[in-house]
C-alpha positions in Angstrom: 9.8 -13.0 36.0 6.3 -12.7 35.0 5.3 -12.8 31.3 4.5 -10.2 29.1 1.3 -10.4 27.4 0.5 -8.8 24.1 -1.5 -5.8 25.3 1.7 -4.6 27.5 3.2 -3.9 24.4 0.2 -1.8 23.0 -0.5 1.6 23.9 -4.2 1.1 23.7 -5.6 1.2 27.2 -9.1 0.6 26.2 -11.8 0.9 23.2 -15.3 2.2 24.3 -17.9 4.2 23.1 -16.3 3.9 19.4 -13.5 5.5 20.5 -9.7 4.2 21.1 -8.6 5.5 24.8 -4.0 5.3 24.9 -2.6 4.7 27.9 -1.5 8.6 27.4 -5.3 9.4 27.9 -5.4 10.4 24.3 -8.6 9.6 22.4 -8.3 8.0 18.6 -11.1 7.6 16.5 -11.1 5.8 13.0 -12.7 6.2 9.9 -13.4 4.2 7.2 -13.1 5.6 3.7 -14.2 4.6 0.4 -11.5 4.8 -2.9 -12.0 6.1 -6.1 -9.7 4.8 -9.2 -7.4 7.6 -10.0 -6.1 6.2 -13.0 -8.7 5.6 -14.6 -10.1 9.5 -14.4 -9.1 12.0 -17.4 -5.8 14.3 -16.7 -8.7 17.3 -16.1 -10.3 15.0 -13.7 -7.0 14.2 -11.9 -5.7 18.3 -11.3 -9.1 18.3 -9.9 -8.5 15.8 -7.4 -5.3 17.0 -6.5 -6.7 20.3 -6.0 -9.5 19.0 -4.0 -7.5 16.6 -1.9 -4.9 19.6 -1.9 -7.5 22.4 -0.4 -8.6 19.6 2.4 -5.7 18.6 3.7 -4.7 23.0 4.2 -8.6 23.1 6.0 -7.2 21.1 8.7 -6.2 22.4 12.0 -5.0 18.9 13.5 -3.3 15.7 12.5 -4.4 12.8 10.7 -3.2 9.1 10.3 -3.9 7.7 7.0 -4.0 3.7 6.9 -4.3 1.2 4.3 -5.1 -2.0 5.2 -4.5 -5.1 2.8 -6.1 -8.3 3.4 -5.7 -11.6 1.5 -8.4 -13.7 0.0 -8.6 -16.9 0.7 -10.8 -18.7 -2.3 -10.1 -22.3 -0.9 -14.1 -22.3 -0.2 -14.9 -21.2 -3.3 -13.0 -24.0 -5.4 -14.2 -26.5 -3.0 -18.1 -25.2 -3.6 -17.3 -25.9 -7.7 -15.9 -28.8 -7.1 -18.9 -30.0 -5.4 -21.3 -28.6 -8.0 -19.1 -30.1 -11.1 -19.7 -33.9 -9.2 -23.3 -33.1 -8.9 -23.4 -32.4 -12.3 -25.9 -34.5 -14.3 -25.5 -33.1 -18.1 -22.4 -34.3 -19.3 -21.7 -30.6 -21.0 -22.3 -28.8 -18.1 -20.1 -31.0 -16.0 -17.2 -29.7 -19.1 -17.9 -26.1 -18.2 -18.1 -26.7 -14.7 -14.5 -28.2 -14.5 -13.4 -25.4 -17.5 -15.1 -22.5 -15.1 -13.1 -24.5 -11.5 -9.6 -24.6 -14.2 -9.9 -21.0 -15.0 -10.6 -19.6 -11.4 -8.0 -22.0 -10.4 -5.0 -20.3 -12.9 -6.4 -17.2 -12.2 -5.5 -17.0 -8.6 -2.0 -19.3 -9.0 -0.8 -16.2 -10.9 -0.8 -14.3 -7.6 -2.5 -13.6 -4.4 -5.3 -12.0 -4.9 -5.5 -9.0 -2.1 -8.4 -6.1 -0.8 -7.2 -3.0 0.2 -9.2 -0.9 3.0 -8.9 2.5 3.6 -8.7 4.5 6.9 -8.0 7.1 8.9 -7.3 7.7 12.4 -8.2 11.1 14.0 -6.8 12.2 17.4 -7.6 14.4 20.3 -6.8 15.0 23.9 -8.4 16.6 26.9 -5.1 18.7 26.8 -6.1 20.4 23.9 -9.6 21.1 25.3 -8.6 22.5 28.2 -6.4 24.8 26.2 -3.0 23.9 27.7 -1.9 22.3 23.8 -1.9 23.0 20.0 -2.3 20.0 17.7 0.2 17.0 18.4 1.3 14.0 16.4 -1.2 10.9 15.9 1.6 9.0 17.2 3.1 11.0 20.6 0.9 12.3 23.0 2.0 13.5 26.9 0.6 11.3 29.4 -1.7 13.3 31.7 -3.5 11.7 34.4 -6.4 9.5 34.3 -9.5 10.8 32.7 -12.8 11.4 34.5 -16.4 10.5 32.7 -17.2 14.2 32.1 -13.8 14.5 30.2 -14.3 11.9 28.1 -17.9 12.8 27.1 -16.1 16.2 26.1 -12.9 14.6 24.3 -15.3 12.3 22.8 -17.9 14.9 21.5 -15.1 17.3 20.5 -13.6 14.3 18.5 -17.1 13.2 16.4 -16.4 16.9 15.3 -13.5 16.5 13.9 -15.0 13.0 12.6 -18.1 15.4 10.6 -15.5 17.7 9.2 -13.4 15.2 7.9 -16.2 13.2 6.0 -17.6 16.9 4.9 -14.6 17.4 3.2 -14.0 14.0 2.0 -17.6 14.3 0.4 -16.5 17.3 -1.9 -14.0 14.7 -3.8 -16.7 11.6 -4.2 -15.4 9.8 -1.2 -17.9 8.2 1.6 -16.4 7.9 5.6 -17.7 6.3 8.3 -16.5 6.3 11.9 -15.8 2.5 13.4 -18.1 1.1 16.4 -16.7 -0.4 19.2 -16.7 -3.9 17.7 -15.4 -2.6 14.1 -12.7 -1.4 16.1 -11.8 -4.5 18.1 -11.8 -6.5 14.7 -9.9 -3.7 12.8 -6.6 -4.1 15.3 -7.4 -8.1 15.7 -6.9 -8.2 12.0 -3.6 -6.2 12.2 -2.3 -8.5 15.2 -3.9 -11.9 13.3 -3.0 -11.4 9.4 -3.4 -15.2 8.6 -6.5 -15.6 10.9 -8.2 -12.3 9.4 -8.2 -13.8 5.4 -11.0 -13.2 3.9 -13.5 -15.6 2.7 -14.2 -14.7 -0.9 -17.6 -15.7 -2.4 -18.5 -14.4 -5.7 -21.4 -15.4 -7.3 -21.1 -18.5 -9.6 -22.4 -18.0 -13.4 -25.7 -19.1 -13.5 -25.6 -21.0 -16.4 -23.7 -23.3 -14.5 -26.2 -24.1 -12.1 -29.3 -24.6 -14.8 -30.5 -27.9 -16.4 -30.9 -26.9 -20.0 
C-alpha cells in the first residue's frame, strides 16, 4: 500500500498567482491585517469600534475566515550575541552592565514564552458563483466542480481581488492596514502552520547603546 504524503491530506491543489486554488476548484485568497490595542482605547473609543467593526461585517455579502496566527520567539541568538559582547568587554563596568543587561533579558523570557501574534483573513470565491449557479458558501465547504480553464481563473481571480479592495476599504474606516499574500507569503504562511518549531522566530532587538560605547 503506497504511502500518504502530507499534501493528500490538504485540500490545497495549488497556490499561484497569489491565490490558493482547493482541490474543489474554489479560489482563497489571504490577507494580512494590522491590530490595534483595544484595551488601551477610552470606553467612547471602544462603542466606536464596535460599531465600526459591527457596520462592516453587515456590508458583506460573502464569507470570511478570520485567523490568528501565534508564533514563538526564539531569543537563543540574542543571548548568545550578549554573551559574546560582555567577553569582549574591555572596561570592567561595562562588562557589570553587560552581564546585568544578558541576567535581566534572561529572567525576562524564563517567566514565559514570549509569543507574536499575526492577523489574517481568508477570503473565498468560486467560478460557481460567477457563473450565477450559487449564493455565498462557507470558507470551509465548497462543491467540487470540474477542473478550471485559464479564462476562469483570470475571472475568479479578478472577481476575488475585489472582494480583497472591499475588505481593506472597510478595514481602513477602523485604523486597520490589509494586504493580500503573494505567492511565496503564501507558501511560508501554511509552511509555518505545518512546521510550528521550524517557523520560530528569530528575535533581534536592538542592544542599548551604552553597552556597546567605550566611555
Amino acid at each position: 500500500m503506497p504511502k500518504s504524503s502530507a499534501q493528500d491530506f490538504l485540500e490545497i491543489e495549488q497556490i499561484r498567482e497569489g491565490m490558493i486554488v482547493l482541490k474543489s476548484k474554489g479560489l482563497r485568497g489571504i490577507m494580512m491585517t494590522s491590530s490595534l490595542n483595544f484595551a488601551l482605547k477610552s470606553e467612547e473609543e471602544q462603542q466606536a469600534i464596535i460599531y465600526q467593526f459591527q457596520s462592516f461585517l453587515n456590508s458583506l455579502d460573502f464569507s470570511i475566515q478570520i485567523i490568528v496566527q501565534s508564533r514563538k520567539l526564539n531569543i537563543t541568538s540574542y543571548l548568545e550575541k550578549i554573551e559574546q559582547l560582555e567577553n569582549a568587554q574591555t572596561v570592567e563596568l561595562l562588562k557589570m552592565q553587560t552581564a546585568s543587561y544578558h541576567d535581566f533579558i534572561k529572567t525576562l523570557i524564563e517567566g514565559g514564552t514570549i509569543m507574536t501574534k499575526t492577523f489574517f483573513i481568508v477570503v473565498p470565491y468560486t467560478i460557481l458563483e460567477s457563473e450565477g449557479a450559487m449564493g455565498s458558501e462557507s470558507v470551509l465547504k465548497m462543491p467540487k466542480i470540474p477542473n478550471l480553464t485559464e479564462e476562469q481563473f483570470q475571472r475568479c481571480k479578478s472577481q476575488l481581488w475585489q472582494r480583497m479592495e472591499f475588505l481593506a476599504l472597510g478595514l481602513k474606516r477602523m485604523g486597520l492596514q490589509a494586504m493580500p499574500l503573494s505567492t511565496p507569503e503564501l507558501i511560508e504562511f501554511f509552511w509555518a502552520l505545518h512546521h510550528p518549531k521550524e517557523a520560530e522566530i528569530g528575535y533581534y532587538p536592538e542592544i542599548p547603546p551604552e553597552l556597546t560605547q567605550d566611555r
